[in-house]
N, C-alpha and C positions, 0 to 999 in steps of 0.2 A: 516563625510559622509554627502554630501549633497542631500538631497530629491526634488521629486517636490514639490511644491507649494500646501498649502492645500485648501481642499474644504469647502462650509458651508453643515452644515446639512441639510439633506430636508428628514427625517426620517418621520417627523409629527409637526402639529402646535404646540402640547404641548410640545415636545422633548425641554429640557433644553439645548441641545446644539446648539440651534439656534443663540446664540448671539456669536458663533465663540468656535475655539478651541486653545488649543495648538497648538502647531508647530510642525509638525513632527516629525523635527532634537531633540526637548523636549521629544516627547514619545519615541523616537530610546532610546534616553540614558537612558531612565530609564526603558526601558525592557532589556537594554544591561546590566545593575546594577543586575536587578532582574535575567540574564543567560537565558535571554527567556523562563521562564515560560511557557508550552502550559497551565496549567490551568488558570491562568492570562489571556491568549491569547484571548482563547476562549471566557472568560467571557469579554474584553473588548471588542471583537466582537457581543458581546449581545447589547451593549448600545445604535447603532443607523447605517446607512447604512455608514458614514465616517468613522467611526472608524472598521467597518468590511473591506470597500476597503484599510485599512490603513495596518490591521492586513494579506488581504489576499495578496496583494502587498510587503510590507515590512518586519514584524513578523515572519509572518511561513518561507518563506526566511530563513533566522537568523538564527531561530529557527534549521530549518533540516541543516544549515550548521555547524551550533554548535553538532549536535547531531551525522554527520556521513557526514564530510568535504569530505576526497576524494572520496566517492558516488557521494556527489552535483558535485563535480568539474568533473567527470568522466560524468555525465548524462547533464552537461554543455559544454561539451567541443567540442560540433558539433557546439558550435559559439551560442547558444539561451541564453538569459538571464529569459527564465521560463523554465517548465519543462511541460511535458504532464499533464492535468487532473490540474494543479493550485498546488499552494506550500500548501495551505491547506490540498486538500489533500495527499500531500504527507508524509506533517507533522502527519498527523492521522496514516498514513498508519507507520510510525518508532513507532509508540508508541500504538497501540489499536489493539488488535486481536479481530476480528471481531464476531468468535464462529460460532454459525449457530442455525436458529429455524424452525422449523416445518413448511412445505409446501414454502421455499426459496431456498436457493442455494442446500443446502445437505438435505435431508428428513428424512434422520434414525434416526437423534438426535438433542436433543433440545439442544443447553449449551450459554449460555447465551454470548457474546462481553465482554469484557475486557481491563482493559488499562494496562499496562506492561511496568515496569523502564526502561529496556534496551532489545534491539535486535538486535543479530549479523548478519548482511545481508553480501550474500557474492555473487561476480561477478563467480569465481569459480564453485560454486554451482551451479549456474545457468546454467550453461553449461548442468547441467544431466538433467533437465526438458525440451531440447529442443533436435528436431531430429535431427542425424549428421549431414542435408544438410541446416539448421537452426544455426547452432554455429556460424555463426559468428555475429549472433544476441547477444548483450547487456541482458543482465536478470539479475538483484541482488534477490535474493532469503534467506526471513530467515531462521533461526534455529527454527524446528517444537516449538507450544507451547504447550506440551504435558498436558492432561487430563488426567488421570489415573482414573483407573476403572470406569469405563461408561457402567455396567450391561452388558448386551449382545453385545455391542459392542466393551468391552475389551480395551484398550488404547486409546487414539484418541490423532492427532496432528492436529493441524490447522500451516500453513504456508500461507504468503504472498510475496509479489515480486510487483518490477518495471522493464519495457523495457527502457532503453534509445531510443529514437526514434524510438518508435512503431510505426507512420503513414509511415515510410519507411522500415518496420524488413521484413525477410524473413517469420516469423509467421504470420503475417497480411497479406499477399500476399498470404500462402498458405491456411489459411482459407477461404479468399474472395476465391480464385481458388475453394476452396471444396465446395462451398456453405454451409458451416455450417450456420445453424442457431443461431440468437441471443436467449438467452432466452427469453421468453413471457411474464413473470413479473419483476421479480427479476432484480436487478441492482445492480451495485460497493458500497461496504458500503463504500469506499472511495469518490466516485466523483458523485455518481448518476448515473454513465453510464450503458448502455446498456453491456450484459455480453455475450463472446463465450464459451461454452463449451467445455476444449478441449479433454474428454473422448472422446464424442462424435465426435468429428472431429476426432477418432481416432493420436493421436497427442502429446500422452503421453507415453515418451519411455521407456523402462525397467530399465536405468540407474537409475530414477526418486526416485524408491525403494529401491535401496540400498542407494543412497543419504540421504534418508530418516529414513533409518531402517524401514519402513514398509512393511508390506504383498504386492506381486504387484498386485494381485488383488482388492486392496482398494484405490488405488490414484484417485481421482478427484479432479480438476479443473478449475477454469474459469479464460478467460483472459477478462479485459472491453475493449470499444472502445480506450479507455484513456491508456492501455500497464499497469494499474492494475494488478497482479494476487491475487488468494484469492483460498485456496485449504484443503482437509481433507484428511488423512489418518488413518488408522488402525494400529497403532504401534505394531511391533516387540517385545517380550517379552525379555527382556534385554540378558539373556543367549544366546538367539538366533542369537540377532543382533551381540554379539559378536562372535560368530563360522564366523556368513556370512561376518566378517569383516577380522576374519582371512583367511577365504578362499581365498579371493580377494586378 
């Protein structure tokens, strides 16, 4: 595989990598050797502003292709060689459940982010978190990461999701149209963006809940500018889910 061209450091005077780097095509194959490490990734992205543009360009790439190929090829296939929101984030976004704290996205509970071996994201799925005149909207949506016993508020799931071309979805078009508000503080623990609320835009449809197994009373979600999602729910106590699954 051949790369561009590398750049010199201009991190800082003292930055030891000023008198030049490896070669790209050198780092390729030896994160290819290592299977793309993200914690390797990240930590090489610590070392200086070249080898982050190196890791956010090429690495996390790799990385989420390795991790969950026909996603990349599917949220690729409108002809873009990026994705919305940069392959960093997206890399984050397959491996780190993000939780929620006190006065951010969700208010009722504290529970700390997380990183997580695997997550099954599913194009499928996504379909129940959008309104019928939205499906032909792109969504990959995971498998909740369930909390158990969380005091008063009894199970808790955190889920997240990508659009494939969000700046053209029917959900971006119907938000602008509603005027929903973006939140006030809070942004994407993936990209830094700006966040919609889609309770609030009224926009969260009933399907959402049984996809879920939770209460429909309990779904919230936010979408970012970037086609980010980042969401909580109230879990279903297992006997339960299973009647509502038989019912369906």
């Amino acid at each position: 595989m051949i790369l561009t061209k590398q750049y010199r450091c201009v991190h800082s005077s003292s930055c030891q990598c000023t008198k030049g780097h490896l070669s790209e095509d050198v780092i390729f194959l030896v994160f290819r050797q290592l299977n793309w490490n993200p914690k390797l990734i990240a930590a090489l992205s610590c070392v200086c502003k070249w080898f982050d543009d190196l890791a956010k360009r090429v690495l996390w790439k790799e990385f989420c292709k390795t991790r969950a190929l026909k996603m990349m090829l599917d949220l690729q296939s409108c002809g873009s060689h990026s994705v919305d929101g940069n392959w960093r984030a997206l890399g984050k976004l397959l491996i780190y459940c993000s939780g929620c704290s006190g006065g951010r996205l969700f208010n009722s509970i504290q529970i700390p982010g997380h990183f997580v071996y695997r997550t099954r994201f599913s194009r499928t799925s996504g379909k129940s978190f959008l309104l019928p005149h939205c499906r032909t909207d792109v969504l990959y949506v995971s498998d909740p990461c369930e909390h158990l016993d969380q005091g008063d508020d009894g199970d808790v799931g955190f889920f997240r999701g990508v659009f494939k071309s969000f700046m053209v979805s029917k959900v971006r078009r119907m938000l602008i149209d509603r005027g929903a508000q973006l939140h006030p503080t809070a942004v994407c623990p993936y990209c830094k963006a700006k966040m919609w609320n889609m309770l609030q835009a009224n926009m969260v449809p009933l399907t959402a809940s049984c996809k879920l197994g939770a209460y429909e009373d309990s779904i919230e979600y936010y979408v970012c500018l970037n086609g980010h999602m980042v969401g909580i729910c109230t879990l279903l106590p297992l006997s339960d889910s299973e009647e509502a699954s038989e019912s369906e």
